[in-house]
VEXZA-12972 format. One line per 2 residues: their letters; for each residue x, y, z of C-alpha. Coordinates in Angstrom, 3 decimals. Layout:
N
A	X/Y/Z  ...
This chain:
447
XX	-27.842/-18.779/14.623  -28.949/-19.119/18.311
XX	-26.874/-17.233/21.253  -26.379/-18.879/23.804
XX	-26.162/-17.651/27.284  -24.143/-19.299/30.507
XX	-25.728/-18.465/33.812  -23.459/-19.251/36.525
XX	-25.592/-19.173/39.802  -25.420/-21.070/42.864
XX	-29.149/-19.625/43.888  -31.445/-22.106/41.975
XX	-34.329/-19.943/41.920  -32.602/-16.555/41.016
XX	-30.853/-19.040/38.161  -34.655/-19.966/36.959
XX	-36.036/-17.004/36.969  -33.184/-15.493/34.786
XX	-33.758/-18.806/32.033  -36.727/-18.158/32.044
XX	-36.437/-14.375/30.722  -33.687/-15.833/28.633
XX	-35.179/-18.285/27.179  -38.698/-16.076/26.305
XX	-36.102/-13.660/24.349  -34.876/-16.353/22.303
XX	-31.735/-17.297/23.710  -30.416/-21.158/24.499
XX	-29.395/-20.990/28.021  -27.043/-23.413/29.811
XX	-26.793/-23.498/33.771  -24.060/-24.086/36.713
XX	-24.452/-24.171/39.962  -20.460/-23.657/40.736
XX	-17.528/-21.798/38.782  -15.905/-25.404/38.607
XX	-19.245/-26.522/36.796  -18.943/-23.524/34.298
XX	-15.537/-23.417/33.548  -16.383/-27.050/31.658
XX	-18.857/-25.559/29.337  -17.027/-22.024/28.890
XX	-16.070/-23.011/25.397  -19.636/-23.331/24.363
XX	-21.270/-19.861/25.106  -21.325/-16.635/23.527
XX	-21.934/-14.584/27.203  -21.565/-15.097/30.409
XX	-23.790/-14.259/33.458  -21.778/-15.056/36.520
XX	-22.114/-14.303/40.863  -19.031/-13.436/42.221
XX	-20.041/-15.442/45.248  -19.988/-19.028/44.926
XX	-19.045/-22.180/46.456  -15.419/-23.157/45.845
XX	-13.941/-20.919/42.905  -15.648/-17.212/42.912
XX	-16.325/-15.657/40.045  -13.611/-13.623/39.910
XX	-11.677/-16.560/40.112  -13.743/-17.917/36.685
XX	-12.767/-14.614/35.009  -8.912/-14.998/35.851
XX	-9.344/-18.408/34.508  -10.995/-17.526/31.160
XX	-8.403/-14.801/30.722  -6.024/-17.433/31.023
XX	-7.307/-18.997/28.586  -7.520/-16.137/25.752
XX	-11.555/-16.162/25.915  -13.138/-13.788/24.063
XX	-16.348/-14.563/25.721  -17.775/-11.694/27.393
XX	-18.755/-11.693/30.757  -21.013/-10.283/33.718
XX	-20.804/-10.747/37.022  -23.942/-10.300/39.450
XX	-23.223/-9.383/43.371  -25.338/-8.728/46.294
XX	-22.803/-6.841/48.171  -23.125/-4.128/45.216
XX	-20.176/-2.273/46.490  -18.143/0.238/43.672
XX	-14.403/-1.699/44.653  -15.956/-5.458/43.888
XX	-17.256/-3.688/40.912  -14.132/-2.216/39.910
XX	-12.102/-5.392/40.753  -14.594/-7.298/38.240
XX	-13.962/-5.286/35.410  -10.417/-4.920/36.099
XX	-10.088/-9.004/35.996  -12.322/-8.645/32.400
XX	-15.730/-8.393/32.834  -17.712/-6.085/30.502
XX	-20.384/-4.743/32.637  -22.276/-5.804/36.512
XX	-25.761/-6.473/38.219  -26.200/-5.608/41.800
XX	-28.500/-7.859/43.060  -31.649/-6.960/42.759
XX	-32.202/-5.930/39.488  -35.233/-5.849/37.090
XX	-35.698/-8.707/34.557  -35.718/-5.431/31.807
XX	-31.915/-4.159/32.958  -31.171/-7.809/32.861
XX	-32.468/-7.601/29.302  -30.636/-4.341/28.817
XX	-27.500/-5.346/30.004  -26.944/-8.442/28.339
XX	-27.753/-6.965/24.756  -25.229/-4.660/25.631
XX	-22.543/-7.362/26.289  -23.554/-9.034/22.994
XX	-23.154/-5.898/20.734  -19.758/-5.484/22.329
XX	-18.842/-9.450/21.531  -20.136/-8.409/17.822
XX	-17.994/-5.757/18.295  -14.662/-7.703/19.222
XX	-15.313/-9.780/16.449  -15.894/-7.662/13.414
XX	-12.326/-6.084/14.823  -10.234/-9.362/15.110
XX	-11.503/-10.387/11.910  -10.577/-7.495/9.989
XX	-7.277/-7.266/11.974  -6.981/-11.323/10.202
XX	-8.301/-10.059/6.919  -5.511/-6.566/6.491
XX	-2.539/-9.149/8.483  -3.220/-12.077/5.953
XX	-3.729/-9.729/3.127  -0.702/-10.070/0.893
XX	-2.246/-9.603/-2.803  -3.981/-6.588/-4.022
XX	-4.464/-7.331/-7.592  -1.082/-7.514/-9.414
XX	0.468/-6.434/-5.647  2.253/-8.155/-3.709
XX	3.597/-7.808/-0.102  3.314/-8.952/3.484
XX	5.571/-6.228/5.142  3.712/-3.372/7.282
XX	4.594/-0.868/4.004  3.010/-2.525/1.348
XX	-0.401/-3.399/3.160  -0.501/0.130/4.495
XX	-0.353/0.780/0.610  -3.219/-1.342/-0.126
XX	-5.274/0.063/2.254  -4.260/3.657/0.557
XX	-5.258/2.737/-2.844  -8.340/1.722/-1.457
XX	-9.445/5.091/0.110  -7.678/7.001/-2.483
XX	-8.982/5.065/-5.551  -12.700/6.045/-5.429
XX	-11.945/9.666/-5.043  -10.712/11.903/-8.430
XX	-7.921/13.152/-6.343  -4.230/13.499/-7.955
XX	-2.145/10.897/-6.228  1.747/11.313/-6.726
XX	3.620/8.314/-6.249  7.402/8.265/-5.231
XX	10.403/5.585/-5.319  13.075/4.204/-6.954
XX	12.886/2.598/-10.328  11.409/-0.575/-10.387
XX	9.654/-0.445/-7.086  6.255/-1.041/-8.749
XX	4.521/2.497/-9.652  3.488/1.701/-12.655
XX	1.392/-1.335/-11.379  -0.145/0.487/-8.140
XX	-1.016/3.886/-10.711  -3.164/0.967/-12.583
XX	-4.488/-0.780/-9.305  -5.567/2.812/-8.434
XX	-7.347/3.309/-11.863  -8.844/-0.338/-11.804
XX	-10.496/0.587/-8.305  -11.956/4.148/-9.540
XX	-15.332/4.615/-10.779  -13.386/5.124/-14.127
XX	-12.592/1.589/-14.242  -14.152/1.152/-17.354
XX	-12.541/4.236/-19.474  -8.809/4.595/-20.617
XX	-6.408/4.495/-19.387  -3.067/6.457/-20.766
XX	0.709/6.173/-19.804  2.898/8.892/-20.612
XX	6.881/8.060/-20.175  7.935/11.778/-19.850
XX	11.369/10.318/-20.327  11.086/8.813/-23.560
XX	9.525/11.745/-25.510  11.866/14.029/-27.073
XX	11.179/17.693/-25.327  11.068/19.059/-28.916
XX	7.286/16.629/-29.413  6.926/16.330/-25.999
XX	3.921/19.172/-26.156  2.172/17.561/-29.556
XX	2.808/14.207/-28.044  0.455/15.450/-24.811
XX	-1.985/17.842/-25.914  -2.176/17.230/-29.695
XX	-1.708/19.602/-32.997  -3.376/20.909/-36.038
XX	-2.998/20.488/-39.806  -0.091/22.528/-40.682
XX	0.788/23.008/-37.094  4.318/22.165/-38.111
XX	6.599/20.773/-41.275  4.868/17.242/-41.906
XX	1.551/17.639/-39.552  -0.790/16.720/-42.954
XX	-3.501/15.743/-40.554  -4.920/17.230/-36.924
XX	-4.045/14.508/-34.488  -5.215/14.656/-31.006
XX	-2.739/14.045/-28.036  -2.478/11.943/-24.776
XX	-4.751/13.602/-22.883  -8.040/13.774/-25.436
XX	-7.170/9.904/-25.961  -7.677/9.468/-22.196
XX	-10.818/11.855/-21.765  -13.052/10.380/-18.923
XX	-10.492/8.235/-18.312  -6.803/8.339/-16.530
XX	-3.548/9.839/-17.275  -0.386/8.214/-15.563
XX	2.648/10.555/-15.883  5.227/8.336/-15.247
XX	8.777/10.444/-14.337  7.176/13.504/-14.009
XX	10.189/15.142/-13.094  12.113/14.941/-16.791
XX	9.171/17.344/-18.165  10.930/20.523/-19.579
XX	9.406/23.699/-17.507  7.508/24.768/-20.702
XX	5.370/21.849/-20.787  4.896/22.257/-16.911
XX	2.926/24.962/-17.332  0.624/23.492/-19.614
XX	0.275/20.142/-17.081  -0.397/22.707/-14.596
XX	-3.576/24.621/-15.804  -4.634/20.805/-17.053
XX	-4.851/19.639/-13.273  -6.574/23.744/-12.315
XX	-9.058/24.167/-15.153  -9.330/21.120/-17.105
XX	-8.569/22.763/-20.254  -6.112/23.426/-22.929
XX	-5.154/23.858/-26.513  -3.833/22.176/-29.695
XX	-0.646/22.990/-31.137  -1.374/25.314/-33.725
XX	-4.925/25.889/-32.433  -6.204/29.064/-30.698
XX	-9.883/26.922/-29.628  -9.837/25.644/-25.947
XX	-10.787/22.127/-25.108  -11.787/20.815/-21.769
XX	-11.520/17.500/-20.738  -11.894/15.058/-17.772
XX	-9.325/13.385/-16.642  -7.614/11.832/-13.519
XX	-3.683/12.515/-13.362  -1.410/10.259/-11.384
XX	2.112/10.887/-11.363  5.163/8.589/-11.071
XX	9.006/10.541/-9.792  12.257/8.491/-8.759
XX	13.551/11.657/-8.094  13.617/14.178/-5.246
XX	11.154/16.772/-6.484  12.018/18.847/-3.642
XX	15.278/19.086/-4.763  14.500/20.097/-8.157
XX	12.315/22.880/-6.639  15.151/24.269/-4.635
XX	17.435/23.944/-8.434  14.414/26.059/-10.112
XX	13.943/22.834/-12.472  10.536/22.214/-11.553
XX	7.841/24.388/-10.828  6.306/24.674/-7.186
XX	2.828/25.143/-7.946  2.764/22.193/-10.111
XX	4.705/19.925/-7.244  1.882/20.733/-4.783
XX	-0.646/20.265/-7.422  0.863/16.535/-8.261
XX	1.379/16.096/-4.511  -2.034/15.770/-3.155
XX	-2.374/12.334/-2.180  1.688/11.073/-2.076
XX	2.396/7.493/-2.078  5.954/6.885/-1.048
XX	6.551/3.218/-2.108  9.808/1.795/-0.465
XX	12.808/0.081/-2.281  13.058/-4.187/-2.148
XX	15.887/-3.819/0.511  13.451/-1.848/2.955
XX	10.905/-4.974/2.713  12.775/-8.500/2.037
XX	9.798/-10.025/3.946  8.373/-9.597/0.651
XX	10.455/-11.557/-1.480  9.612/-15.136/-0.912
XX	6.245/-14.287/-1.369  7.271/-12.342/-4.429
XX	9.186/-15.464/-5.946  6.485/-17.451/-5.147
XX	4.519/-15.705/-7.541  7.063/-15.740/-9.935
XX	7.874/-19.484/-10.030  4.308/-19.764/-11.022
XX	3.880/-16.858/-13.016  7.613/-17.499/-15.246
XX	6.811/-21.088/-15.166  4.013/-21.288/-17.939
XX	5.655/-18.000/-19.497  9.243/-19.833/-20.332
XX	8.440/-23.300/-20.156  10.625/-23.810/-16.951
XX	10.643/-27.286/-15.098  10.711/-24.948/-12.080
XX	7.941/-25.513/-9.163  9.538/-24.189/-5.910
XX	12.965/-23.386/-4.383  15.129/-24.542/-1.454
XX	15.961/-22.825/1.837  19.712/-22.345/0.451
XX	18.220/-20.693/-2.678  16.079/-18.263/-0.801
XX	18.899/-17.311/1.616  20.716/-15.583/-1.176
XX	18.016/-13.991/-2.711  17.216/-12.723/0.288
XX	21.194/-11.875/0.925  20.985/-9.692/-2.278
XX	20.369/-5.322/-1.967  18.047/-5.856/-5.200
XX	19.368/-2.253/-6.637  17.428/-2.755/-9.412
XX	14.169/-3.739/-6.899  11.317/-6.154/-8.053
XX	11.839/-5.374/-11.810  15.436/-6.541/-11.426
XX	14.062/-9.571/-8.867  11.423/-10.815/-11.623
XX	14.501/-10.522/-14.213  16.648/-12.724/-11.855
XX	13.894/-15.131/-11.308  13.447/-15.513/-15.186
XX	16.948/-16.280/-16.163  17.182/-18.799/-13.543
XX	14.366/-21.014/-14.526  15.521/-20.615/-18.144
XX	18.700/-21.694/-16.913  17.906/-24.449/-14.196
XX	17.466/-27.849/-14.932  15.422/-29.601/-11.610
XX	12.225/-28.523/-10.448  13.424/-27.330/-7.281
XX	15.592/-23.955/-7.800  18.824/-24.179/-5.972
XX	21.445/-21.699/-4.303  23.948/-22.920/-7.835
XX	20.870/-21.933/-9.895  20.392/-18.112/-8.907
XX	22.384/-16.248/-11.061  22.463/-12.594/-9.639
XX	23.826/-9.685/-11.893  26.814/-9.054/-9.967
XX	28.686/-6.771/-11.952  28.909/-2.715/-10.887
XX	26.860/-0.223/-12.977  28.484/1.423/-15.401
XX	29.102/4.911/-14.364  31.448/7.521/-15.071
XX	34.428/7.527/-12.658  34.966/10.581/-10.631
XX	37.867/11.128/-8.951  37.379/11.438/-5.425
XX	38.969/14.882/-5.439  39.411/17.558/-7.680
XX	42.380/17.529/-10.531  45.053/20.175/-9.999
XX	44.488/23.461/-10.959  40.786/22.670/-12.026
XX	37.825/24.622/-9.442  34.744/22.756/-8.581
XX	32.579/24.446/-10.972  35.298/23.585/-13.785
XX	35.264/20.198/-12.944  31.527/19.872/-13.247
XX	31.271/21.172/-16.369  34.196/18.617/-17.391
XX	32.158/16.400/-16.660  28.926/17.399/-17.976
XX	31.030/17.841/-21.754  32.098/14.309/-21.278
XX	29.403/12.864/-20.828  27.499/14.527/-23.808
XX	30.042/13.359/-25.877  30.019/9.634/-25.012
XX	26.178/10.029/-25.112  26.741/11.567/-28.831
XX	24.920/14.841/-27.205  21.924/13.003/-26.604
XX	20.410/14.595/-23.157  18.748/12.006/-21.331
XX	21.309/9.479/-21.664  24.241/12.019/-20.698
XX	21.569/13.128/-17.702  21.829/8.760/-16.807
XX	25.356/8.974/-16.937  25.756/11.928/-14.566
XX	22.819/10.280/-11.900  20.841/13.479/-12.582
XX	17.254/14.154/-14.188  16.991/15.667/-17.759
XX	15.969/18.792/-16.228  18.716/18.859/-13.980
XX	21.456/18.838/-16.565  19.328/21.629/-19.055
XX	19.184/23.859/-15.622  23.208/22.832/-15.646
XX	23.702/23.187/-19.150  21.837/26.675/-19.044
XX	24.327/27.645/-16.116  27.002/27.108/-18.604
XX	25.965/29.259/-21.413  25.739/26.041/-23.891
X	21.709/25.621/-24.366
């Protein structure tokens, strides 16, 4: 595609000589004799060659004007008075560079290929300005807020690299989906990849779950079966709630992400293997540092590359965009008659603290349409789960006679026994980490 060039010059032999050179470099040149003239056929040039004296408007005057206008067109300005504060003045008012008269045809030449690298430039930079302020998708992402593109453009520059990335937030925030995003993007794209719920594994298989066991390892191991991280050798491991893994196991996670090696239960031989390790918390790690329920070299192992991902409530600009996605998503999945919602209906979503964040959203969005009977989801339609959590009550102060440490552990008996002594769910009732109640429980004297 041609360039073409504007020369605004009231001289007309000056303005032929300069077409000329122009034109012999390959350039489509237009002429004006007056800023008036050139202010008409702005629109259609990609530089501008301008004096700064001419008849009627000067050419400063045609660069306040363009300004005016929001043109990105760059522009020089040519003077015979050649003087630094007419200089100054021109590139104050937007010009990109200046020719005291006279000047050679070749720092004409030099000049003006100047100006146009600098329009490339401005260009390249708005566009990709458009491209990350438009960008609301990143493969099963979503978001238009400021967070969620500034996590985009992490998993891109974090994805190609074999670095451990430790991603934090609240249940149902998403981790799970960016930990794959980031796998999809890595040169491992192709190999497995392996999620590991720390909380659902019993801490008593938790370390033949991960790293495998021999025959005869234990009572029923008839066969050697290899663990998590063989499955996903060359591949990915996503530790999702890192923070529930017993400080035995840590140890064994740690010299994983140091040397890459480790053994089978029941097996003295050493295996190495390749993997990646992301890591998921919804908990404050710090915090179980500073308890002595998780161990500090392995936090700043996990916590190379940290990607805090924040709640639904921090970023509501994302939800229409979000329901969007579900109307069509949930539409073919349950057979709703559902193909948009109204302003009313989108006003109390957005209303809503989402608690349970874009898992609990999706959930919402599903029992509607299930429930709805138009195509257009109204405010009557939403139906938001309303009720409180069930939690334990605590009493906002302490019984008679009872100290605080008395009353904790009160509390930590009840809740094992309406959880039937099952950890993790007595750790859910209490609001604390599996690891946090053991430490507790440990502090009692009871494990």
């Amino acid at each position: 595609m041609t360039t073409t060039i504007l020369i605004v010059e009231d001289e007309e032999k000056l303005r032929r000589v300069i077409e000329l050179q122009l034109k012999s470099s390959g350039f489509d040149v237009l002429q004006a004799g007056t800023a008036e003239d050139a202010a008409r056929h702005a629109g259609e040039a990609d530089l501008i060659l301008t004096d700064l004296r001419l008849p009627g408007m000067s050419g400063l005057e045609l660069l306040a004007d363009l300004r005016r206008q929001n043109s990105l067109t760059p522009v020089i300005v040519m003077t015979a008075f050649g003087s630094i504060e007419t200089a100054v003045e021109a590139m104050k008012a937007g010009a990109v560079d200046f020719l005291p008269k006279p000047f050679s045809l070749d720092h004409l030449m030099t000049v003006v290929n100047k100006a146009l690298e600098l329009r490339t430039l401005r260009h390249e930079n708005l566009q990709l300005k458009a491209e990350l302020s438009n960008r609301y998708q990143f493969d099963n992402l979503l978001g238009r807020s400021a967070a969620m593109r500034e996590i985009f453009a992490t998993v891109e520059r974090v994805a190609p690299t074999r670095a451990t990335v430790l991603l934090c937030g609240e249940s149902g925030v998403g981790k799970d989906m960016i930990a794959r995003a980031i796998h999809q993007h890595s040169p491992r794209a192709g190999r497995p990849f392996v999620k590991i719920n720390c909380t659902s594994l019993p801490e008593n298989l938790m370390e033949s779950e991960l790293f495998g066991y021999e025959k005869g390892a234990f009572t029923g191991a008839n066969i050697s079966k290899p663990g998590k991280f063989e499955q996903a050798d060359t591949g990915t491991v996503f530790l999702d709630e890192i923070g529930d893994v017993p400080l035995s196991i840590q140890v064994k996670l740690l010299r994983i992400l140091q040397e890459r090696e480790f053994e089978r239960l029941g097996s003295n031989k050493t295996r190495h293997i390749d993997v990646r390790v992301l890591a998921a918390t919804n908990v404050d790690l710090r915090a179980a540092l500073e308890e002595g329920t998780f161990r500090e070299d392995l936090y700043y192992r996990l916590n190379v590359l940290p990607i805090d991902i924040p709640p639904l409530r921090d970023r509501k600009e994302d939800i229409p965009l979000l329901v969007q996605h579900f109307i069509r998503k949930l539409g073919k999945d349950v057979a709703s008659p559902v193909q948009s919602i109204s302003e009313a209906a989108m006003e109390r979503l957005l209303a809503y603290h989402w608690p349970g964040n874009v898992r609990e959203l999706e959930n919402v969005m599903e029992r509607s349409m299930v429930l709805a009977n138009g195509s257009v989801l109204e405010a009557g339609d939403i139906r938001l789960d309303l009720q409180p959590r069930t939690r334990m009550a605590v009493e906002t102060f302490l019984p008679d006679g009872m100290t605080l440490d008395q009353h904790e552990q009160a509390l930590i008996r009840e809740a094992l026994k309406r959880a039937n002594n099952n950890k993790s769910q007595a750790a859910r009732l209490l609001g604390l980490t599996r690891n946090a109640l053991r430490y507790r429980l440990s502090q009692m004297g009871l494990e």
